[in-house]
C-alpha positions as CSV (number, residue, x, y, z in Angstrom):
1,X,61.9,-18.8,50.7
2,X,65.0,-17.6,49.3
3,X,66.1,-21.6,48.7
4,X,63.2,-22.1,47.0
5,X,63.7,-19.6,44.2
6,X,67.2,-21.7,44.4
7,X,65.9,-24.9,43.4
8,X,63.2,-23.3,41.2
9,X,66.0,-23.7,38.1
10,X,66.3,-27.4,38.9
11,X,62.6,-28.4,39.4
12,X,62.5,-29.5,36.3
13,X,64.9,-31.9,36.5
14,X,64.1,-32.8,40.0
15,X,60.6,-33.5,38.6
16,X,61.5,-35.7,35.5
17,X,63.5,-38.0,38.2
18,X,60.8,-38.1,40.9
19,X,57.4,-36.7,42.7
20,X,58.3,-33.5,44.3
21,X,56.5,-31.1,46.8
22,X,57.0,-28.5,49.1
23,X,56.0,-29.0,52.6
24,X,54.9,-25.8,54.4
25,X,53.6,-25.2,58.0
26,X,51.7,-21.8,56.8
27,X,47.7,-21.5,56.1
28,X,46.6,-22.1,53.0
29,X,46.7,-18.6,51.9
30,X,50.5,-18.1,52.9
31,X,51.2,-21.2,50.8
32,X,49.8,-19.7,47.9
33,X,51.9,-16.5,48.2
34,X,54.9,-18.7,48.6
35,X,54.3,-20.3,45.7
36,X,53.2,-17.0,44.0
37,X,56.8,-14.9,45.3
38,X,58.8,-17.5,44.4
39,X,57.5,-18.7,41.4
40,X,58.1,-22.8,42.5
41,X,56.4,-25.2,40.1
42,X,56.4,-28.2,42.6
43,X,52.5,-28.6,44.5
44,X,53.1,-27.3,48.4
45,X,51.9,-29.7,51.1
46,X,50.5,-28.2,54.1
47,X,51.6,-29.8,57.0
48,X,50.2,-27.8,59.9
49,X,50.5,-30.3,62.7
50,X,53.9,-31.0,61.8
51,X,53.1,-35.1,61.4
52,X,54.6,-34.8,58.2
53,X,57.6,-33.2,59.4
54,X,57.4,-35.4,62.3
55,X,57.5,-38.8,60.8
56,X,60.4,-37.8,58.4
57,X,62.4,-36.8,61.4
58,X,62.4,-33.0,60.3
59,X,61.0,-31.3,63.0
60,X,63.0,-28.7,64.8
61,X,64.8,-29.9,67.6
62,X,68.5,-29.6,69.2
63,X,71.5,-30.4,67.1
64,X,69.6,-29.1,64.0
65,X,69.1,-25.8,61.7
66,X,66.6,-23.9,64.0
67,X,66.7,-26.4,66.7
68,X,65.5,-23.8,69.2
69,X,62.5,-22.9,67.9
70,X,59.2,-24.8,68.7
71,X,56.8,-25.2,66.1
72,X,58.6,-25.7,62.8
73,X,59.7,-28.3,60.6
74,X,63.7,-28.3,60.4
75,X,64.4,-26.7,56.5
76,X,65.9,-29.7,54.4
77,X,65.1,-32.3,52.3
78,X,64.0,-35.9,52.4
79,X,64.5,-38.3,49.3
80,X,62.3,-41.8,49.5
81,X,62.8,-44.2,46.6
82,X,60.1,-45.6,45.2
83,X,59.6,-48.7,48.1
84,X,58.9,-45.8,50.5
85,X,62.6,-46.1,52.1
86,X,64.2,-43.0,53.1
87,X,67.4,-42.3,51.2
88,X,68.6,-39.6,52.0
89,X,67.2,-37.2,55.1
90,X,69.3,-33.9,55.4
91,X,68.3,-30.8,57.4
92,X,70.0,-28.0,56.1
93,X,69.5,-23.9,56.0
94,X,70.5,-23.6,52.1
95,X,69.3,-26.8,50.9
96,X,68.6,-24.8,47.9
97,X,72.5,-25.2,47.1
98,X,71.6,-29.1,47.3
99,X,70.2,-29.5,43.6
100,X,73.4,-31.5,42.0
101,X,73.2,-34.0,45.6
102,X,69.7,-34.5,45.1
103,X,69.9,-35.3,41.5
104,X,72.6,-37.6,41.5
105,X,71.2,-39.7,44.6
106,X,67.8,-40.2,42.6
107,X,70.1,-41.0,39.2
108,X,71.6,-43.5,41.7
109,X,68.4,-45.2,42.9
């Protein structure tokens, strides 16, 4: 949550550059109070199968943030350019500290 409220600053931007959502595992209701604590301004995807998570490569597995645990999506980011090609795919724990990498690889595409 807490990377969330770190990107909240740089939504804007984010969103002037490109489509962005928040992809969250949680019920409905726990999505809501996400959105709610933090105070995000992007729309959050549920993705409760994981097949989102899944067919972006960010599922928890070994060799990735959480890889241990069974059930949740790897915390990260995935950038696709408008042709629906991945351009960037990075699991990270504080991918709220991400902002400037995101925004520069979408200036560059």
């Amino acid at each position: 949550m807490s990377q969330l409220v770190e990107l909240e600053p740089r939504f804007p931007e984010l969103q002037s550059l490109a489509q962005v959502y928040v992809v969250n595992v949680d019920t409905p209701e726990s999505s809501r109070l996400l959105k709610w604590r933090t105070g995000i301004s992007a729309p959050v995807l549920l993705d409760n199968g994981l097949a989102v998570s899944r067919s972006y490569d960010m599922h928890a597995r070994p060799g990735v943030p959480m890889g241990n645990m069974r059930g949740v999506p790897a915390m990260g980011f995935v950038i696709i350019d408008a042709n629906g090609i991945v351009r960037v795919q990075r699991s990270h724990l504080y991918f709220g500290r991400d902002a400037s990498l995101m925004i520069d690889t979408l200036k560059a595409i």
